[in-house]
C-alpha positions in Angstrom: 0.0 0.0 0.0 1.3 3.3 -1.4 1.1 6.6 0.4 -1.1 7.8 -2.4 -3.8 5.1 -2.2 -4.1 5.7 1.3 -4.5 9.5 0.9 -7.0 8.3 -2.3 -8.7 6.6 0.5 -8.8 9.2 3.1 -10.2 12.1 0.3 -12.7 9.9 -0.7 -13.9 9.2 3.0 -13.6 13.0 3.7 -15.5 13.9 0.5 -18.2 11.1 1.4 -19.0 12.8 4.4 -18.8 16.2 3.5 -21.8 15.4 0.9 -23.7 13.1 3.2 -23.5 15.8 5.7 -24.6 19.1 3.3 -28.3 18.2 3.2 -28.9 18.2 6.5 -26.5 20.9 7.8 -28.4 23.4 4.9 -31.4 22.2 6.2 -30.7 22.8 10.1 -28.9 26.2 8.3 -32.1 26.9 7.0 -34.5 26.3 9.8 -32.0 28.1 12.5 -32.2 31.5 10.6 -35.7 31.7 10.0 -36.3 30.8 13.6 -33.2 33.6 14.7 -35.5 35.7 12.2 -38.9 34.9 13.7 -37.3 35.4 17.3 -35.6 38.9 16.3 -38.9 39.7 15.2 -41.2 38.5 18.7 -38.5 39.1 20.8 -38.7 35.5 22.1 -35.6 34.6 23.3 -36.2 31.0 24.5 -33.3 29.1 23.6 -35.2 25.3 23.5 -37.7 27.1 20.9 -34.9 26.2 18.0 -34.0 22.4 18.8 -37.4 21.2 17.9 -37.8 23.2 14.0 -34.1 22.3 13.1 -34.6 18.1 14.5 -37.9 18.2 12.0 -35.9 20.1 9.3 -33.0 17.4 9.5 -35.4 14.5 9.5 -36.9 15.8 6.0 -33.6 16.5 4.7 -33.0 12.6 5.4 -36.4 11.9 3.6 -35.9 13.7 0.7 -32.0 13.1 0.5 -31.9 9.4 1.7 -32.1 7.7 -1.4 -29.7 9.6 -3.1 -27.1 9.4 0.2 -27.8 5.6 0.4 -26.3 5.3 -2.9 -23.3 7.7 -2.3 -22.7 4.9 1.0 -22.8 2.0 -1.3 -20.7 3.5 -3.9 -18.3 4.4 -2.4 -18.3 0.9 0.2 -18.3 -0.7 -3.9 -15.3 1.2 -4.0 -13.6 0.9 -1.2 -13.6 -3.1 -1.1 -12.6 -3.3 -4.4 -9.3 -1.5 -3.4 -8.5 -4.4 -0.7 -7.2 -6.8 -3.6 -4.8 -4.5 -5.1 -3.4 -3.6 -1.2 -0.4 -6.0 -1.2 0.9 -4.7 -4.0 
């Protein structure tokens, strides 16, 4: 095993989870400023009155993005055992 094939490996993990995360960080992005928005605006400053909004926002950025970050997971698992032969040499 090469020092580039294990930084091949590690870029690809990195990458992985940088676009399995996105969806859900921009939707807990999302939901935080309209609730910093909606608080600015009442002047509500309860701090719990954020958790639930951005815990519903992430689950439907898991509905509508699972699919497609299911198949990013297997890909790159495909992937990454099919490098295992090739290891030793």
């Amino acid at each position: 095993m090469t020092e580039l094939t294990v930084m091949e490996i590690g870029r690809n993990a990195m990458m992985t989870t940088l676009l399995l995360s996105a969806p859900a960080l921009g939707f807990a992005l999302a939901a935080g400023l309209i609730i910093a928005i909606f608080q600015a605006a009442t002047q509500i400053q309860e701090m719990t009155l954020a958790f639930v909004p951005k815990i519903l926002a992430v689950m439907v950025a898991a509905i509508l993005f699972g699919p497609w970050m299911m198949r990013l997971v297997i890909r790159f698992t495909i992937e990454t055992w099919g490098i295992i032969p090739n290891l030793g040499e």
